[in-house]
C-alpha positions as CSV (number, residue, x, y, z in Angstrom):
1,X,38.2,-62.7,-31.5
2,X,39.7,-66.6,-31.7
3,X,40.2,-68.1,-27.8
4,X,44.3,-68.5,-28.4
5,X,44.2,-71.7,-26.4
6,X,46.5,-73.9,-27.4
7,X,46.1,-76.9,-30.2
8,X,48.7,-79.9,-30.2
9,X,48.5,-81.8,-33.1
10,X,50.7,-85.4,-32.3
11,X,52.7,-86.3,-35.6
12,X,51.8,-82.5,-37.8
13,X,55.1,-83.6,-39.8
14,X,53.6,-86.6,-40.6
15,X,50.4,-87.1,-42.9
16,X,47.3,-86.6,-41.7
17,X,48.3,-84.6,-38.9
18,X,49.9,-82.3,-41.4
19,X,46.8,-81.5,-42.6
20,X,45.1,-81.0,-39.3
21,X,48.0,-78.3,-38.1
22,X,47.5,-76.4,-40.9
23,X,43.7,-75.8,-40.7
24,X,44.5,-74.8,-37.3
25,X,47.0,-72.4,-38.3
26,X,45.0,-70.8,-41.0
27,X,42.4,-70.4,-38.3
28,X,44.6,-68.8,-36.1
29,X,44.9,-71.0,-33.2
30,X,47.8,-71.8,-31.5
31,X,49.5,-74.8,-32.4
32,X,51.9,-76.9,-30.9
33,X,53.2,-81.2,-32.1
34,X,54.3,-83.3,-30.0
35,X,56.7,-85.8,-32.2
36,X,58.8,-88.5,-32.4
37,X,60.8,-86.7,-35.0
38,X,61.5,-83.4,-33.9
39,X,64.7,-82.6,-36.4
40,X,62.5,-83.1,-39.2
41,X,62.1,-80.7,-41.9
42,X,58.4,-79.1,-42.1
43,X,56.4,-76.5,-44.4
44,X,55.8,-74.5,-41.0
45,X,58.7,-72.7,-39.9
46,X,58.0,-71.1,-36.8
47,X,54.8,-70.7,-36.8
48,X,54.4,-73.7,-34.8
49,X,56.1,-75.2,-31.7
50,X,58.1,-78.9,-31.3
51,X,57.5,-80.9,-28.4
52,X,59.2,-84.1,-28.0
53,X,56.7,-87.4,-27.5
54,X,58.0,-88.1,-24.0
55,X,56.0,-91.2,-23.2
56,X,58.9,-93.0,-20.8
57,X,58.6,-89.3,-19.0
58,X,55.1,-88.9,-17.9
59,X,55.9,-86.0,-16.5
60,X,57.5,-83.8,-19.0
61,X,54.3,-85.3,-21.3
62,X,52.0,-83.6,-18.7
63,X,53.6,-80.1,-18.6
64,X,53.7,-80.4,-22.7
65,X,49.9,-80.3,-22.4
66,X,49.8,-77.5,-20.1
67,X,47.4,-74.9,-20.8
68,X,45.8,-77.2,-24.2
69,X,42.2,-77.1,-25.3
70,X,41.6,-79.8,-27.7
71,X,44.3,-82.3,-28.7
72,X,44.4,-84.3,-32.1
73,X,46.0,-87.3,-31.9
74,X,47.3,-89.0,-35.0
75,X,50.0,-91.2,-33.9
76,X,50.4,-94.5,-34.4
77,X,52.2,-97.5,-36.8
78,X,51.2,-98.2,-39.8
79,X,52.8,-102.1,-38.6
80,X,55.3,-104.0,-36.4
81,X,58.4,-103.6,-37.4
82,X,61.9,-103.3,-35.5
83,X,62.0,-100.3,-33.2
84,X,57.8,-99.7,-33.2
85,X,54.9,-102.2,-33.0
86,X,51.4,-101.7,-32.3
87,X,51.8,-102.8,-28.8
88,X,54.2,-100.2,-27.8
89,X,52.0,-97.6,-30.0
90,X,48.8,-99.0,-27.6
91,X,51.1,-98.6,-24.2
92,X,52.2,-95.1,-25.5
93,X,49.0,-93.7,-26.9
94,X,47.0,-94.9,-23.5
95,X,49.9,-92.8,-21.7
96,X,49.6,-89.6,-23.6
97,X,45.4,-89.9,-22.6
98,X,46.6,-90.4,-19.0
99,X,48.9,-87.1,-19.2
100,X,46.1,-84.8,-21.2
101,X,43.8,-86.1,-18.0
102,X,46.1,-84.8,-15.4
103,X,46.9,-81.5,-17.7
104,X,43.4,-81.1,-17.7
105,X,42.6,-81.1,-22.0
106,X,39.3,-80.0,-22.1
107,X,38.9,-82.2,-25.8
108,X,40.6,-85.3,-27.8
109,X,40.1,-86.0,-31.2
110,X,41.4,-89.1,-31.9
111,X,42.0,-90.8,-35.1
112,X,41.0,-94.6,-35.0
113,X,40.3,-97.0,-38.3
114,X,36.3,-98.2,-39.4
115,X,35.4,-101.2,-38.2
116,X,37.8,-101.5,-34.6
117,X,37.3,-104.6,-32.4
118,X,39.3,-106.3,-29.9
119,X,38.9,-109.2,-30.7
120,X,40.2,-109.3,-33.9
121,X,43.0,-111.2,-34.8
122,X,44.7,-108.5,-36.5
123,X,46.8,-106.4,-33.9
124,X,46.1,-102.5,-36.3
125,X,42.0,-103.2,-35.8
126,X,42.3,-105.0,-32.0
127,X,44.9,-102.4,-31.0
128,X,42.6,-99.3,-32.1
129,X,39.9,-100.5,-30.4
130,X,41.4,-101.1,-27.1
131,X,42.4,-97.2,-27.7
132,X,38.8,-96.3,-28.2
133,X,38.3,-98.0,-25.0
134,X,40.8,-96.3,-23.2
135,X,39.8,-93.2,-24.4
136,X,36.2,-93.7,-23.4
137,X,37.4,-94.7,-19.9
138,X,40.0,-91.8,-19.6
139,X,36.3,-89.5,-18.9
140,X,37.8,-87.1,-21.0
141,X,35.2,-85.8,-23.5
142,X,36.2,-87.2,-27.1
143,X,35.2,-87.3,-30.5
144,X,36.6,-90.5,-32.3
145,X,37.4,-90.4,-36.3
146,X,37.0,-94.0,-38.0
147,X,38.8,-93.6,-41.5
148,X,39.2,-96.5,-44.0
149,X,41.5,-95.3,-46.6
150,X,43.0,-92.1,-46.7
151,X,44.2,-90.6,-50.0
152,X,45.9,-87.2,-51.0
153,X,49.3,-85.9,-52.3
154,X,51.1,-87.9,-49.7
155,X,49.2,-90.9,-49.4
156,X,50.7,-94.6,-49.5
157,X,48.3,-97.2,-51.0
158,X,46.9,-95.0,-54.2
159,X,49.8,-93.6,-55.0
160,X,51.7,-96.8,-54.7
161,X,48.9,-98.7,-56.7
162,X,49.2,-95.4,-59.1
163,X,53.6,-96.1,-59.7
164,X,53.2,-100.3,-60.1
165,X,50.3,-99.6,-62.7
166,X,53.2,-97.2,-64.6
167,X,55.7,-99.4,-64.1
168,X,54.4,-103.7,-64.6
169,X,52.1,-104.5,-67.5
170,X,50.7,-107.0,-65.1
171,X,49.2,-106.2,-62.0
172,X,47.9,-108.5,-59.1
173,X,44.5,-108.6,-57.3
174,X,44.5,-110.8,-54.0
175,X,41.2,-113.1,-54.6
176,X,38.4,-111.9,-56.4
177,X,39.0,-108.5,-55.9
178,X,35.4,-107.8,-54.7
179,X,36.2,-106.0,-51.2
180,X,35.3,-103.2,-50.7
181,X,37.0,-99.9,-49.6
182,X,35.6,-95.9,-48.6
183,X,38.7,-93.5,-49.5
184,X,38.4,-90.4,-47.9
185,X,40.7,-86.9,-48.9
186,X,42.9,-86.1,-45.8
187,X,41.8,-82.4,-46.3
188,X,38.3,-83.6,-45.9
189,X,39.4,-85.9,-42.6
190,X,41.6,-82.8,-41.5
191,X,38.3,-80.1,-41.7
192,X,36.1,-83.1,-39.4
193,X,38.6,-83.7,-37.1
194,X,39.1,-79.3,-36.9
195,X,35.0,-79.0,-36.6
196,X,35.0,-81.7,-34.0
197,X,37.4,-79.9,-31.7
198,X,34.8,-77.2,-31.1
199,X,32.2,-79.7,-30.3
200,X,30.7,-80.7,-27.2
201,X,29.9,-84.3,-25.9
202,X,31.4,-87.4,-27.5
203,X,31.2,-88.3,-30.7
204,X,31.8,-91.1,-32.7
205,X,32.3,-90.8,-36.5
206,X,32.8,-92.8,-39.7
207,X,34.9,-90.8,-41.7
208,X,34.9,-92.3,-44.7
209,X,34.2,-90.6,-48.5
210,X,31.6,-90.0,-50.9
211,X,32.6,-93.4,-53.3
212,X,32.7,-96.9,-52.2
213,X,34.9,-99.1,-54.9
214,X,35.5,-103.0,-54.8
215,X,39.4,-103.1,-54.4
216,X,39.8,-104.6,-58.2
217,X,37.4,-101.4,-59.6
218,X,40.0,-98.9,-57.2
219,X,42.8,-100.8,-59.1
220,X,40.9,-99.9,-62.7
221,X,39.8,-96.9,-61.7
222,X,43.7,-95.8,-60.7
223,X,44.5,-97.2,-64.5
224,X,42.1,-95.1,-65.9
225,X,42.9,-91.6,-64.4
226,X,46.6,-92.2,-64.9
227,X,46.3,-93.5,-68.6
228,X,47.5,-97.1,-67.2
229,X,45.2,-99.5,-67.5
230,X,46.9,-102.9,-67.0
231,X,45.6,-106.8,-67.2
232,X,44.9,-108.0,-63.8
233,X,45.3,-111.5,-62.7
234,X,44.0,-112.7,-59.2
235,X,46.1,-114.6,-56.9
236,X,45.8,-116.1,-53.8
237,X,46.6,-113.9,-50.8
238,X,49.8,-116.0,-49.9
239,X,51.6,-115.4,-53.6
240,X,50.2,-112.1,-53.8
241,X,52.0,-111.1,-50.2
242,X,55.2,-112.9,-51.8
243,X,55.2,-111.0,-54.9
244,X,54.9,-107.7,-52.6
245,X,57.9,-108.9,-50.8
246,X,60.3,-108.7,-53.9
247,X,58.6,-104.9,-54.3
248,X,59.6,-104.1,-50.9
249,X,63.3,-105.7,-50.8
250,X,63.9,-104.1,-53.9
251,X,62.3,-100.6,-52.4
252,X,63.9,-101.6,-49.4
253,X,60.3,-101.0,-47.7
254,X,57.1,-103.0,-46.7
255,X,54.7,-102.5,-49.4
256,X,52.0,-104.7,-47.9
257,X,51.8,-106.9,-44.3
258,X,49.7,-110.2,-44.7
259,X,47.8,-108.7,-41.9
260,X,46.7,-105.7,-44.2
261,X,45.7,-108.1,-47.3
262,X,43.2,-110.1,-44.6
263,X,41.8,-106.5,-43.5
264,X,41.6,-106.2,-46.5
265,X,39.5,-109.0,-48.2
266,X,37.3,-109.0,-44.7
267,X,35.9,-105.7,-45.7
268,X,37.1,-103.9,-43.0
269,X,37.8,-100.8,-44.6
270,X,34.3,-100.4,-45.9
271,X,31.2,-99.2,-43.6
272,X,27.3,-99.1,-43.6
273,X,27.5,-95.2,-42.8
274,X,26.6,-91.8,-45.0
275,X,30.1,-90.1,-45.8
276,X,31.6,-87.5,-43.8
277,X,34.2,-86.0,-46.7
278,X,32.5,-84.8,-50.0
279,X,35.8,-85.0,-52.2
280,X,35.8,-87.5,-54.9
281,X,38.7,-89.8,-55.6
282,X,37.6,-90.5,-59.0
283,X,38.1,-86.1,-59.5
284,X,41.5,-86.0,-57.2
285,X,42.9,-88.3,-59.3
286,X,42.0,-86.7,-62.6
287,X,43.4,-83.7,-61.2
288,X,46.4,-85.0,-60.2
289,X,47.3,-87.8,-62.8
290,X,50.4,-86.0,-63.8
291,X,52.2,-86.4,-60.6
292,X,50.0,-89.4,-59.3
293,X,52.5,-92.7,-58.9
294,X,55.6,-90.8,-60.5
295,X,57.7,-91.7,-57.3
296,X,57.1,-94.4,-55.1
297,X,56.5,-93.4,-51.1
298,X,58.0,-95.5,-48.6
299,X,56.7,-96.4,-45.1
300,X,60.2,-97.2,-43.6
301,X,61.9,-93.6,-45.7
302,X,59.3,-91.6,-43.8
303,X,60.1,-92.7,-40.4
304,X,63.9,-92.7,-40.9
């Protein structure tokens, strides 16, 4: 018989938690989120409990994570932008480890990005690793999930390469397009970070997928799946990020930051590591190139 400890999932209306809460549920466990955005519709009904994010009430955060085995923890922003930044998301997420110490969590699987330093002048890769940090210092025992690019039927950047390629018959590439990038399915992410719940010790994991593409070849290989195949013309980083600007005013979105392009073109979201998810993009997207790019999905219309 399944141990019915409890399972909070931080952000299971969001995307990859999602994912996450339902494996748990179709394993039985108990589940629980802890969210920001508690009214929100969800595919879950009542199978699974709403807990506020309380970080500027410590203690209502520690008696959310009363009686908790392993807690996933998926929040965080995607960039800064008026009422979230990554600094607040740092303060915050270093406060919900403090309350799963004093609750006593036995576990933390915690969602980071490949290639974290704090150094880095970009705030998403410096602020995820002073997380790992914190996480490692907290004593709690941890296993730490480094994904570069998720994709699935929710995702941001293929889909929204997937809707310009049906819509522009030009699209552009910022520099030579030779970067490279590890998408990984969020199912595939979501069944790791389930199997490294029941684990012991700490563990630290690049989650990335079976294919490695140069960011020009993802662009192609998008085109090809969805019967779009469009010229490309490279650009410097600066016009690109303008031309991305008149997408997201019209979208009234942010459809890239200037900090993602340099991530970007620094190879940050590729690894020296044997995959962790076994589902193809190249398949996903063959299977799903009816629906692939038909909408466009908005950052900013997610968190309203």
């Amino acid at each position: 018989m399944i141990n019915r400890t409890i399972h909070p999932v931080t952000g299971a209306f969001g995307y990859s938690g999602r994912y996450i809460a339902a494996r748990l549920l179709a394993e039985g466990r108990d589940v629980i989120t802890l969210t920001n955005s508690t009214p929100r519709d969800h595919p879950f009904g009542n199978r699974l409990r709403v807990f506020p994010l309380s970080f500027d009430a410590p203690e209502k955060l520690v008696q959310s994570l009363a009686g908790v085995d392993v807690l996933y923890n998926t929040y965080w922003v995607r960039f800064n932008h008026p009422p979230f930044s990554h600094a607040q998301a740092v303060r915050n997420t270093l406060a919900l480890f403090e309350a799963a110490r004093r609750a006593g969590v036995r576990r933390i699987v915690h969602v980071s990005i490949t290639n974290p330093d704090e150094s880095s002048p970009l705030e998403y890769f410096s602020g995820k690793a002073r997380l790992e940090r914190g996480l490692r210092e907290s004593g709690l025992e941890h296993s730490i999930l480094r994904p570069a690019v998720l994709f699935g039927r929710e995702d941001i950047l293929i889909n929204n390469i997937a809707w310009a390629l049906r819509r522009f018959p030009v699209l552009a590439v910022f520099g030579d397009g030779q970067y490279r990038l590890q998408p990984i399915f969020v199912e595939d992410l979501a069944a790791l970070a389930v199997a490294e719940g029941q684990c012991r010790g700490n563990n630290v994991i690049n989650a990335i997928g079976p294919e490695t593409f140069t960011y020009q070849g993802l662009v192609e290989a998008v085109g090809a799946a969805i019967g779009h195949q469009r010229r490309l013309v490279h650009v410097s980083p600066g016009l690109g990020y303008a031309a991305s600007r008149v997408i997201g005013w019209f979208m009234r979105d942010i459809f890239i930051t200037r900090d993602e392009i340099k991530g970007l073109m620094d190879g940050l979201l590729c690894v020296d590591a044997p995959p962790a998810g076994t589902t193809r993009l190249t398949d996903w997207m063959r299977a799903n190139a009816g629906t692939l790019g038909q909408s466009y999905a908005s950052e900013l219309a997610r968190r309203r």
